[in-house]
C-alpha positions as CSV (number, residue, x, y, z in Angstrom):
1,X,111.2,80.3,98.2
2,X,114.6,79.4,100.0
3,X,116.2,81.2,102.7
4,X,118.6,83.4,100.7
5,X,115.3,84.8,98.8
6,X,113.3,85.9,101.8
7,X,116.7,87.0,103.1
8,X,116.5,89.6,100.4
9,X,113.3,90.7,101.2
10,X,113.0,94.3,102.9
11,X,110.7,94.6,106.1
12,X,108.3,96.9,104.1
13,X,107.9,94.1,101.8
14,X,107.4,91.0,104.7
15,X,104.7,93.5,106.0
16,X,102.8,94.2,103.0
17,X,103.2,91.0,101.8
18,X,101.1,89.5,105.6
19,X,99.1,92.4,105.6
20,X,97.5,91.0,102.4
21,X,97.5,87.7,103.6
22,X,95.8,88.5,107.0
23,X,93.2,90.7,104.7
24,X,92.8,88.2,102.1
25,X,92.0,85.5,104.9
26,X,89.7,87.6,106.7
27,X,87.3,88.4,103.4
28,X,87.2,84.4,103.4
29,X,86.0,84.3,107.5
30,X,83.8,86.8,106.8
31,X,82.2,85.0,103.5
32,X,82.1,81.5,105.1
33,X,80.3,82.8,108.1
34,X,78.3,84.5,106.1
35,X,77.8,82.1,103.9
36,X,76.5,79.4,107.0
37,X,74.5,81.9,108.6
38,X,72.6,81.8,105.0
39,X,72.6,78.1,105.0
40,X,72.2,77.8,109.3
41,X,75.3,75.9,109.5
42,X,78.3,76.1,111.9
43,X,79.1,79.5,112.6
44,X,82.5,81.5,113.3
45,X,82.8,82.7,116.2
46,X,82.8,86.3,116.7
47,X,86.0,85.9,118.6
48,X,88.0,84.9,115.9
49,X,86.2,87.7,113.4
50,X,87.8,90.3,115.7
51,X,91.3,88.2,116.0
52,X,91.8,88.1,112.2
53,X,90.8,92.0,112.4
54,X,92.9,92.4,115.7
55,X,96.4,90.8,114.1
56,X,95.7,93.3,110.7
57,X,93.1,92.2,108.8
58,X,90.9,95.4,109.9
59,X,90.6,96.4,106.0
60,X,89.6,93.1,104.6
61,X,86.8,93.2,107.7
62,X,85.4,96.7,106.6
63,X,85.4,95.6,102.5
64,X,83.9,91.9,103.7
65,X,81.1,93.8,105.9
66,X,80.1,96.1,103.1
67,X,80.2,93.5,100.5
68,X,78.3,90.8,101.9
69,X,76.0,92.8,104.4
70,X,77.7,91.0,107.2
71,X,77.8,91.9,110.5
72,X,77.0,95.2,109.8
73,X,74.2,95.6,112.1
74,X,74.7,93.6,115.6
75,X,75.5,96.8,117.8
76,X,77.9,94.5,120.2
77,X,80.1,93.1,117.3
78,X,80.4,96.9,115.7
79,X,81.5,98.1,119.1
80,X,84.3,95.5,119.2
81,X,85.4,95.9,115.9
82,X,85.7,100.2,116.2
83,X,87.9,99.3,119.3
84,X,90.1,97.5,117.4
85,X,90.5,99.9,114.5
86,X,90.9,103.1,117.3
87,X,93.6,101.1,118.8
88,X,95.6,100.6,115.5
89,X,94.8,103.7,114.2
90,X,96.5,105.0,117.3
91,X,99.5,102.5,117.6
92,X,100.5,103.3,114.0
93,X,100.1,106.7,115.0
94,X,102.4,106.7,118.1
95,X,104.3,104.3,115.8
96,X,105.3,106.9,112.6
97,X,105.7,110.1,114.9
98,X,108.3,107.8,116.6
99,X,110.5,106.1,113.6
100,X,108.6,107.9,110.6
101,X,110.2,106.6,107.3
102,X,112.6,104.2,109.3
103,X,109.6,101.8,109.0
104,X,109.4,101.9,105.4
105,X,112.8,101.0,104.9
């Protein structure tokens, strides 16, 4: 893609567009780790689990921990995680009462 064609993207679309990236790349941190637990490999740590969540990848966390069984039952890492998904529940709260469709525009 060249400049002029992501020039012609909207904002809406840049932010849909990572927020499926970011999703899509933490199903895959969440299947390799689970993967090497499985195979008592290298692990990732839980750090970067909770990044990938962290910087928007909260939904491909919750469909990756139902669909592998991952992480679903270490008390510390759920606490973490339910942190991270209050806070962005709230900031895109605060977020849409303050601009409310100027965002998707």
């Amino acid at each position: 893609m060249n400049g002029s064609a992501w020039a012609q993207l909207s904002w809406t679309q840049l932010i849909l567009g990572y927020l499926l990236l970011i999703n899509l790349l933490t199903i895959l941190l969440f299947w390799f780790d689970k993967w090497m637990a499985r195979s008592h490999g290298w692990r990732i740590p839980e750090v970067v689990l909770w990044l990938a969540a962290a910087l928007g990848g909260s939904v491909g966390a919750l469909i990756a921990m139902s669909w592998f069984r991952h992480k679903t039952k270490k008390l510390s890492f759920q606490l973490v995680f339910i942190l991270i998904l209050l806070i962005q529940i709230g900031l895109a709260t605060v977020l849409y009462t303050k601009y409310g469709n100027q965002l998707l525009l």
